[in-house]
C-alpha angles and dihedrals in degrees: 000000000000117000116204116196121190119221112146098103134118092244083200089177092068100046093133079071109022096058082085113025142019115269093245082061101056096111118241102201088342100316135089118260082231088070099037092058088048083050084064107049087041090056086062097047094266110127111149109101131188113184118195105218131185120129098070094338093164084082088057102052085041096061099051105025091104096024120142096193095060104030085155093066127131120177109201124193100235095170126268094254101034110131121231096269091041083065092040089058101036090069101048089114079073104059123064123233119273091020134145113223125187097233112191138153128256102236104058145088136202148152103226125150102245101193093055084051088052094050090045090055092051105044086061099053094218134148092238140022121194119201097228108202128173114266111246109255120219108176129068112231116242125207108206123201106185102313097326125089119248113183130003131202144169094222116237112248089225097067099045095094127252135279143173110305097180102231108120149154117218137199119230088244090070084088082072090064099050120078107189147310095308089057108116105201108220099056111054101006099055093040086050087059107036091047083055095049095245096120128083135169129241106204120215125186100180132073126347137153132165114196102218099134130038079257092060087047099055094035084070098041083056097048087050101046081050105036114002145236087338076165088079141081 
């Protein structure tokens, strides 16, 4: 199976960092979180890439043009200021019809077990699977009696709810939900799919992180330096 990640945003979040560079190439323990989420698909016997590439995407094409580790790699210019869907659909000539293709983002990290999310997906027999994960929770809940606390707990992440994780397998027939470059994914797509039935959610429990702050950043270059790529197989 094809895996298409998409690394061609601002990451505006991130500008002390992306000034310079694209978000996938801010270096978790000296390597970029790109590879380290290719790490991850390889580890389970998926090696063909596509990165949609787009915000200084030149740095991108110039650290792995002559790379061993990835050798299915394409790199696709898919515009600076294309939306989610808009990449998705740019690279459609790469994917047959019919096809299922593994679709993720280039700034997170998890440990899921891809082959299980393979089998779910197609099980279901749906256009689109989203990996649905629990949001990390930073803040402690106070219960307030008056002005005198009452109770006081760090919230589990496992009851804060579930969102989007960004780990899915698509159908080819996705294309159909996309109209051009300007399409976030997220919005009308997903609402398209999910409105014909044609969405289901795979739910994850483990390991998941998304980078998206200089905390983020260094909470991953923490769990590396501790435990490792968890990430992988």
């Amino acid at each position: 199976m094809k895996t298409i990640i998409l690394a061609g945003g601002y990451g505006t979040r991130l500008a002390e960092y992306t000034d310079k560079i694209p978000k996938p190439m801010i270096k978790i323990g000296g390597k970029p979180i790109l590879s380290h989420i290719m790490n991850f698909y390889q580890s389970y016997g998926y090696n063909d890439f596509i990165i949609a590439a787009g915000y200084k995407k030149e740095i991108i094409i110039d650290y792995y043009k002559n790379s061993k580790e990835f050798q299915n790699l394409k790199i696709i210019d898919t515009g600076e200021s294309t939306m989610t869907g808009g990449r998705i659909l740019r690279l459609k000539s790469h994917i047959d019809k019919s096809e299922n293709f593994f679709m993720t983002y280039g700034d997170g990290l998890c440990s899921i077990n891809l082959d299980d999310l393979v089998k779910f997906h197609k099980k279901n027999n749906k256009i689109a699977t989203v990996t649905a994960v629990h949001p990390p929770v930073r803040f402690g809940e106070l219960e307030i009696d008056g002005d005198r606390v009452v109770k006081f707990e760090e919230k589990p992440q496992s009851s804060a709810g579930w969102i989007n994780g960004g780990y899915f397998v698509l159908n080819s027939d996705v294309f159909d939900y996309i109209d051009n470059d300007q399409t976030l994914f997220e919005k009308e797509p997903m609402t398209k799919l999910y409105q014909d039935n044609n969405l289901n959610a795979f739910k994850y429990d483990g390991f998941w992180k998304c980078m998206d702050t200089l905390r983020d950043k260094i909470s991953l270059e923490q769990i590396l330096k501790d435990e490792g790529p968890i990430w992988k197989k």
